[in-house]
N, C-alpha and C positions, 0 to 999 in steps of 0.2 A: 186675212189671216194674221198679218203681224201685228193689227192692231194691240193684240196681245202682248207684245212686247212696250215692256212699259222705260221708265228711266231708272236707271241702276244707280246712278252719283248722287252723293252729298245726302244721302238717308239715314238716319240715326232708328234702330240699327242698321248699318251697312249692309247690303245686297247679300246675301247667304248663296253657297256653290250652287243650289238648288235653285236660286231665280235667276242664274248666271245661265245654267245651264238650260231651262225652260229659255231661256232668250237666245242663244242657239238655235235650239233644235228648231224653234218660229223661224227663225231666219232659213236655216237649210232648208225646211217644208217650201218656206216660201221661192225662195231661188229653183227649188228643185222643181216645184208646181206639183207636189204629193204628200200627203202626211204620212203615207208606208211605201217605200219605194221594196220595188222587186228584191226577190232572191239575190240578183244578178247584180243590184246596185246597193245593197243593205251596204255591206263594205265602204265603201266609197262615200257614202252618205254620215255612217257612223262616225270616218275621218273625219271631214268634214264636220260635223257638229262637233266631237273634240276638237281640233284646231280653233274654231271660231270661240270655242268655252274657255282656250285657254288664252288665245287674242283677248279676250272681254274682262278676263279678271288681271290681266297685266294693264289693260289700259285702265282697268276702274283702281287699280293698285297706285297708279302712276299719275293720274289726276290731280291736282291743287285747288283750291279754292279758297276763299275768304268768307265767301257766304256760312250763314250756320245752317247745322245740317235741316231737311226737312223732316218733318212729323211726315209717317205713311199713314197716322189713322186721319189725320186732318187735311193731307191730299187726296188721300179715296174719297174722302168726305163732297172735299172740293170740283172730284172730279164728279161724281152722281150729280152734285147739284147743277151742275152744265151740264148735263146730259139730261134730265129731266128740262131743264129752262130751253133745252134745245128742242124737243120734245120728242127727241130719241127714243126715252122710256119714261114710262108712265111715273108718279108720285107712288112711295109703296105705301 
């Protein structure tokens, strides 16, 4: 499940609220062991993925580096191609 969760720092463009927060909500599913937790626990869950959304973009805020940013079309790129060499998934 968290494989989904990918890396947020040093990307040109920078991480958008929207992959911040898809990176959350993978983390509470995963901690939680549910991708819809009950009536009884929505509340508690939904806490929780805000808090962690707003931990994620203060730490990706507060970050340095020296590296230049990466290219995301040339890391997807990078990353298929290991996964294919791995024989994960197929050539398309």
């Amino acid at each position: 499940m968290c494989r989904s969760i990918h890396t947020l720092h040093n990307f040109e463009p920078a991480a958008t609220s929207d992959e911040v927060h898809a990176a959350a909500l993978q983390y509470v599913r995963k901690i939680a062991g549910t991708t819809k937790p009950s009536k009884a626990n929505q509340e508690a869950f939904d806490r929780a993925v805000a808090a962690i959304e707003h931990a994620t973009q203060h730490l990706l805020d507060d970050l340095v580096t020296s590296a230049p940013p990466k290219n995301r079309e040339e890391e997807a790129a990078k990353a298929r191609e290991r996964a294919i060499k791995s024989g994960r998934y197929a050539a398309a």
